[in-house]
C-alpha positions in Angstrom: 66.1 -8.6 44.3 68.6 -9.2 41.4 68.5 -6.2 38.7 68.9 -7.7 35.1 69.9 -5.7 31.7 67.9 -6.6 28.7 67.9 -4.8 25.3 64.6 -3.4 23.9 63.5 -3.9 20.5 64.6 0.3 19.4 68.1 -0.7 21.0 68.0 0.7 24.6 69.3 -1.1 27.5 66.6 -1.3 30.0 67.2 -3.1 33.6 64.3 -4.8 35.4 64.2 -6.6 38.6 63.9 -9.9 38.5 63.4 -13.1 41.1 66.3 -14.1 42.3 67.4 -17.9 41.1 66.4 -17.5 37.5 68.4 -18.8 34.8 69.6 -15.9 32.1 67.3 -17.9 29.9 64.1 -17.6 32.4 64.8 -14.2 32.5 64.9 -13.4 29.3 61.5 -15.2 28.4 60.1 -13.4 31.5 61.0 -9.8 30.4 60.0 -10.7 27.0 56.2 -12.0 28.3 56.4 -8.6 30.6 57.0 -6.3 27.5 54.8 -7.8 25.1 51.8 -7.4 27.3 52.5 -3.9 28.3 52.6 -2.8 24.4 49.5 -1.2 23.0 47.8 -3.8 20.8 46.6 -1.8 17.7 42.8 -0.9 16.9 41.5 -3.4 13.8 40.7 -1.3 11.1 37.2 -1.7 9.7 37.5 -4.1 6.3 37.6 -2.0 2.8 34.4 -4.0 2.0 32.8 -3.5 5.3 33.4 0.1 5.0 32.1 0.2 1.3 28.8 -1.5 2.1 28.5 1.1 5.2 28.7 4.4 3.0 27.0 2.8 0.0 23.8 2.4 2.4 23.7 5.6 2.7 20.3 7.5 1.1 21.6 10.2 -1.8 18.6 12.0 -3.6 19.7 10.8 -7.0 19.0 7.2 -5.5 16.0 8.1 -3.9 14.9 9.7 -7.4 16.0 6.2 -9.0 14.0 3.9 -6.6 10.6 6.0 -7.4 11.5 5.4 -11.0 12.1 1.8 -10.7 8.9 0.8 -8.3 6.2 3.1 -11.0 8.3 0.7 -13.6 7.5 -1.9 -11.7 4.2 -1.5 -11.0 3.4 -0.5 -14.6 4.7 -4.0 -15.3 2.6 -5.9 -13.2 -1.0 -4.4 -14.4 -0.3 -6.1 -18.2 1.0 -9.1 -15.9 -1.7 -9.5 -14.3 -4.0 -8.9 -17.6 -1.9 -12.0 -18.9 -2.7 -14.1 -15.9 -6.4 -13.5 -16.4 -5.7 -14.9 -20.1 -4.0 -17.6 -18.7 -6.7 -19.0 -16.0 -8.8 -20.7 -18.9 -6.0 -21.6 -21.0 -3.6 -23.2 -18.4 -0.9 -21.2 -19.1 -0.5 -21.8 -22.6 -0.9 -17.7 -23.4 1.7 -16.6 -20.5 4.3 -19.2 -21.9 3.7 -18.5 -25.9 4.1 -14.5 -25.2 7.7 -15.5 -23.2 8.5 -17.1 -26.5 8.2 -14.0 -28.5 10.0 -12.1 -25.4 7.4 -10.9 -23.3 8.6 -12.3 -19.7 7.3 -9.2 -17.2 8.5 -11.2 -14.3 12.2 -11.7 -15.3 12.3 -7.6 -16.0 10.9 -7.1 -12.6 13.7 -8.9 -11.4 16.3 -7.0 -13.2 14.5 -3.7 -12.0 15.2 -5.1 -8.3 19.0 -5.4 -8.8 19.4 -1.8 -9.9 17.5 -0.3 -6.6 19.9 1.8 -4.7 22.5 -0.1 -2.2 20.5 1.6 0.7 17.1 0.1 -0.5 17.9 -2.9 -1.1 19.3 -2.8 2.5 15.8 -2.1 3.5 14.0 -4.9 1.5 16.3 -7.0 3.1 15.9 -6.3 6.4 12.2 -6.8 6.2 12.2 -9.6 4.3 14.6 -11.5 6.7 11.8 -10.8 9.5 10.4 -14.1 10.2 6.9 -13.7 11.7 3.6 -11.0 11.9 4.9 -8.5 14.6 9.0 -8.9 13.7 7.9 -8.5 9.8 5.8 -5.2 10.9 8.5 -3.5 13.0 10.9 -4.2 10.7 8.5 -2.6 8.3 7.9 0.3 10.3 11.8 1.0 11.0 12.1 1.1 7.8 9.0 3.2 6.3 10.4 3.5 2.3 9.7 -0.4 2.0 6.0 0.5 2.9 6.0 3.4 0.2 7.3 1.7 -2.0 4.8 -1.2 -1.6 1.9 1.1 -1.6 3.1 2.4 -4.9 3.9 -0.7 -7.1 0.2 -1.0 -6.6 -0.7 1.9 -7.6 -1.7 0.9 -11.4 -3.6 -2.2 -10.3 -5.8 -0.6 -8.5 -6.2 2.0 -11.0 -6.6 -1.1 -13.3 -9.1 -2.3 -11.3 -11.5 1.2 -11.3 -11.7 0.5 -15.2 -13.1 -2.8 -14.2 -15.1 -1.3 -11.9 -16.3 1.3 -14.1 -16.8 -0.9 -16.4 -19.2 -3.4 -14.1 -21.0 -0.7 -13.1 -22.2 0.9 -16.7 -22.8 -2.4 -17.7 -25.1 -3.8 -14.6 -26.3 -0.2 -13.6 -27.9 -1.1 -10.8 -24.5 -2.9 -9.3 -23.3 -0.5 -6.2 -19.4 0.8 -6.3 -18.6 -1.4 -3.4 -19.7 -4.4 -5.0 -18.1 -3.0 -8.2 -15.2 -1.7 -6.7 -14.5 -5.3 -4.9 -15.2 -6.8 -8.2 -12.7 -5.1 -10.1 -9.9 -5.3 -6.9 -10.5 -9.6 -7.0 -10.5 -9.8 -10.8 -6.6 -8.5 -11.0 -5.7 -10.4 -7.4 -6.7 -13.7 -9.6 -4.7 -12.8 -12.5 -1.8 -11.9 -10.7 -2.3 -15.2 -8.6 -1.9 -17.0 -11.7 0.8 -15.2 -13.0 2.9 -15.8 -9.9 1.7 -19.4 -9.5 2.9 -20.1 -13.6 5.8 -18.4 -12.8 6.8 -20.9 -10.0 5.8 -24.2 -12.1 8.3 -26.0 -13.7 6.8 -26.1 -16.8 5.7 -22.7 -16.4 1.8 -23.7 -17.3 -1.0 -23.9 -15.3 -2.3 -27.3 -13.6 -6.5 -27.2 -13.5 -6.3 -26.9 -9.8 -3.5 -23.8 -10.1 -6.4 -22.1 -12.1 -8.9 -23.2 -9.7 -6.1 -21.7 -6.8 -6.2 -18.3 -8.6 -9.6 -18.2 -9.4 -10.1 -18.9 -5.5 -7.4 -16.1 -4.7 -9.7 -13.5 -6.9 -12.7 -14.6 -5.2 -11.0 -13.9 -1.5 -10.0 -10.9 -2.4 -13.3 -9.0 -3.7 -15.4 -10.7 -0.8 -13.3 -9.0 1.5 -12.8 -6.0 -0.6 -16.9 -5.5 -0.7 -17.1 -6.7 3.4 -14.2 -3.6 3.7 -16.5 -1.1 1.3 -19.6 -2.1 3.3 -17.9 -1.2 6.8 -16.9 1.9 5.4 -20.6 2.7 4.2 -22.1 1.8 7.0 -23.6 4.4 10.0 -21.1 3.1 11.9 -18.4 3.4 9.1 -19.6 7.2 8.7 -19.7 8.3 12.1 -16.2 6.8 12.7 -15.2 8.2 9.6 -14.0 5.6 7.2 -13.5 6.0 3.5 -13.0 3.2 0.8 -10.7 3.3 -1.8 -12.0 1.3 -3.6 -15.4 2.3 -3.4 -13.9 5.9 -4.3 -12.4 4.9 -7.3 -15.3 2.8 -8.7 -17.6 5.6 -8.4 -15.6 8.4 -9.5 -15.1 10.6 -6.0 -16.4 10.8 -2.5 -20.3 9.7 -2.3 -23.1 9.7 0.1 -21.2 7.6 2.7 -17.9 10.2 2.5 -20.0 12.8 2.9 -21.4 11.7 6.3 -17.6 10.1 7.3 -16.4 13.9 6.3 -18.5 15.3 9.7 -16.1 13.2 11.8 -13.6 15.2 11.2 -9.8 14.9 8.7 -7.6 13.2 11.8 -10.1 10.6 12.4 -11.1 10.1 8.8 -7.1 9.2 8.3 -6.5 6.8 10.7 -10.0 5.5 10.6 -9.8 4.6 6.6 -6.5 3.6 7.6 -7.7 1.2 9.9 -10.7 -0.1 7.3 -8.5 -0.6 4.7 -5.5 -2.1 6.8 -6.9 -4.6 9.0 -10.2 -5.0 7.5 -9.2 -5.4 3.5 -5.6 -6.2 3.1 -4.6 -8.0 6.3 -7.3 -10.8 5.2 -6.4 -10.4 1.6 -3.2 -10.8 1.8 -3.2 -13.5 4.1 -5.6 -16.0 2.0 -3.8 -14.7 -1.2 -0.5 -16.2 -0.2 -2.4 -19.5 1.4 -3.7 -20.1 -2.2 -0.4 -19.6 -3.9 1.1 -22.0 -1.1 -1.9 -24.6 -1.8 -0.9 -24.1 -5.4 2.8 -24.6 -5.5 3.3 -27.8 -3.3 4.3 -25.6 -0.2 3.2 -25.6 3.6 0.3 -23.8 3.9 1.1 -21.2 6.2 4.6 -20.7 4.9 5.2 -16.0 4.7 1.5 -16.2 5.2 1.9 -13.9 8.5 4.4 -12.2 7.1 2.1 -11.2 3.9 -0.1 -10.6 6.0 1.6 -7.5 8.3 2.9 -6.2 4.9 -0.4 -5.8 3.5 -1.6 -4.3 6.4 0.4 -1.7 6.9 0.6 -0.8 3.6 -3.0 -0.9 3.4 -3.1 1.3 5.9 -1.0 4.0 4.6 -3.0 3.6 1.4 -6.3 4.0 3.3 -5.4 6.9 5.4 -3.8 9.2 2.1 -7.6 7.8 0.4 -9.2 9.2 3.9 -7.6 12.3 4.0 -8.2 12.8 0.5 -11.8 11.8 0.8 -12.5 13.9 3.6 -11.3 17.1 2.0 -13.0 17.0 -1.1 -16.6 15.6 0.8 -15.9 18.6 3.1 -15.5 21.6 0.5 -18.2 19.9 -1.4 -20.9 20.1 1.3 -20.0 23.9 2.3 -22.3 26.1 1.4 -21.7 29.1 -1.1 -21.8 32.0 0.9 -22.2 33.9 -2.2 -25.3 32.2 -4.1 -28.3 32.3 -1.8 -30.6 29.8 -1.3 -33.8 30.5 -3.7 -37.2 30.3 -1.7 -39.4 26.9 -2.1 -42.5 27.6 -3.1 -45.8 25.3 -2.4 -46.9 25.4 -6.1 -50.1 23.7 -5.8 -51.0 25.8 -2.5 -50.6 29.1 -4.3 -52.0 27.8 -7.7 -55.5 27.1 -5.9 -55.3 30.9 -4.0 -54.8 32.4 -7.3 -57.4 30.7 -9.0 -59.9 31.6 -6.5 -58.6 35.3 -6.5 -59.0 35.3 -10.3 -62.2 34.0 -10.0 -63.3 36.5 -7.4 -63.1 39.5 -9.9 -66.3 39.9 -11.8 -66.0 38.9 -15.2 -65.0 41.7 -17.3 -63.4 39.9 -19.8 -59.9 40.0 -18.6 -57.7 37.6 -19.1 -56.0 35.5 -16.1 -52.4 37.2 -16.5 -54.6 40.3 -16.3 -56.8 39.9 -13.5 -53.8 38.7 -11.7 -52.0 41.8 -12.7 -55.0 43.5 -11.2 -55.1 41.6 -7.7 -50.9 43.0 -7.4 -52.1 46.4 -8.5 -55.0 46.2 -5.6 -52.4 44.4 -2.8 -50.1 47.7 -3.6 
């Protein structure tokens, strides 16, 4: 086979065998194809903004310190919010619009407060909120577990807002239970959040009758299922599987007569068992019809994020009913031990002893003693 020179790109003469009849410009083309294969193709380096977004979704504890900050903003927003909404059911909007003329707009600072979240959660909201459907939304959810603490803690102040409701219910109609109280004061903020949200998405950023009557509905939802949840939970069933309700808990002030008996079945079971109560049985539905009234209200499909609402509020429901669980359980617990240093003082039949001392008393022959002194004398005589 003929043996060709050809000179290299770094100015070496190599020689490679070549086929024979080839023109000096086929082999030229042919070495050239033959050497530009063989050379290593170098590895693509990983974009400046690619790599930027990579490190910046990284968790620092400064961010992680910033994000708590920002969602107990947040959530202390949304309790006056949902105050205003409540003002703004009977007046179709008209007081939620005049206070954004002065300055007040809640909803655009919530917004603001989203944007300054750390790079790496904001990764996380994203991830689950690009989750199309119930069991996609929840894994998504559950790979990435800071969404779900954060969720549970923007709510934090509207459900203490709702105890003061409660509270409020209760020393009014004394006779109303905490679980009816406690569901009263949970639906009475859902409807004035549901009209703050549903204002917020109207052009004219007022209230049509039937977007009150939505909200009003939404509020409605939510304390029937929030009493049906309470009810479960208080229930002999409830107690022996060990459920606690929140709700319930923070109407009345502490763990009651239904914790106590949901404290026998032990801490692990209370957990996942109020977990379970307030997860699937309160929030899942909540959630759910919540978001179908603000669809109804807002000219959208019906069922449009109604699922996914729905596996967000259950799982964070459930994280908020097992920490209420746990806590419930403990407290009920150490407040049913005994004292093993104060013993228990004897009963006494008071009307069975009355009647033998009287008939002692009356035994001893007048001598005009008094009663305290003939029954001094019947101790003396019994030694």
């Amino acid at each position: 086979m003929p043996i060709a020179r050809f000179s290299m790109p770094d100015g070496r003469i190599a020689r490679f065998e070549v086929p024979a009849g080839l023109s000096p410009e086929e082999v030229q083309n042919l070495i050239s194809s033959s050497i530009s294969q063989q050379e290593p193709k170098p590895t693509p380096a990983v974009a400046p903004q690619e790599a930027a977004t990579v490190e910046q979704t990284e968790r620092t504890l400064g961010g992680t310190l910033k994000d708590i900050g920002i969602t107990a903003l947040s959530g202390a927003i949304a309790l006056p919010q949902a105050v205003v909404g409540l003002a703004d059911i009977p007046t179709g909007g008209a007081v939620g619009r005049g206070l954004e003329s002065i300055g007040y707009r809640p909803e655009e600072a919530r917004k603001i407060l989203k944007e300054e979240y750390s790079p790496a959660q904001k990764a996380a909201f994203k991830r689950v909120s690009e989750a199309k459907g119930f069991v996609p939304t929840l894994q998504e959810a559950i790979q990435n577990p800071s969404t779900i603490l954060h969720s549970g803690a923007e709510s934090l102040p509207q459900m203490l807002g709702g105890m003061g409701i409660a509270r409020g219910a209760m020393a009014a109609i004394p006779r109303l239970s905490a679980t009816v109280a406690g569901g009263i004061g949970e639906g009475v903020l859902g409807a004035g959040s549901a009209a703050s949200q549903i204002r917020e998405e109207s052009p004219d950023k007022l209230l049509a009758p039937l977007q009150s009557l939505a909200a009003i509905g939404s509020g409605v939802g939510t304390a029937a299922f929030g009493v049906l949840g309470g009810k479960m939970a208080g229930s002999k069933l409830g107690q022996r599987i060990g459920l606690h309700d929140v709700d319930t808990m923070l109407a009345r002030g502490g763990a009651g007569a239904a914790e106590a008996g949901a404290a026998k079945a032990g801490f692990i079971r209370s957990v996942i068992g109020s977990g379970i109560s307030e997860g699937v049985l309160e929030e899942l539905p909540q959630s759910m019809q919540e978001k179908m009234w603000q669809n109804w209200a807002t000219n959208k499909p019906i069922m449009e994020g109604v699922s996914e609402a729905g596996a967000m509020g259950m799982i964070t429901g459930a994280a908020v009913g097992a920490v209420g669980g746990g806590y419930g359980n403990l407290t009920k617990t150490q407040d049913t031990q005994p004292s093993p240093t104060t013993p228990e003082a004897p009963q006494i039949d008071s009307d069975r002893y009355g009647a033998v001392i009287k008939q002692l008393t009356e035994a001893i022959p007048d001598s005009g003693l008094t009663d305290s002194a003939k029954l001094g004398e019947i101790f003396k005589a019994s030694g």
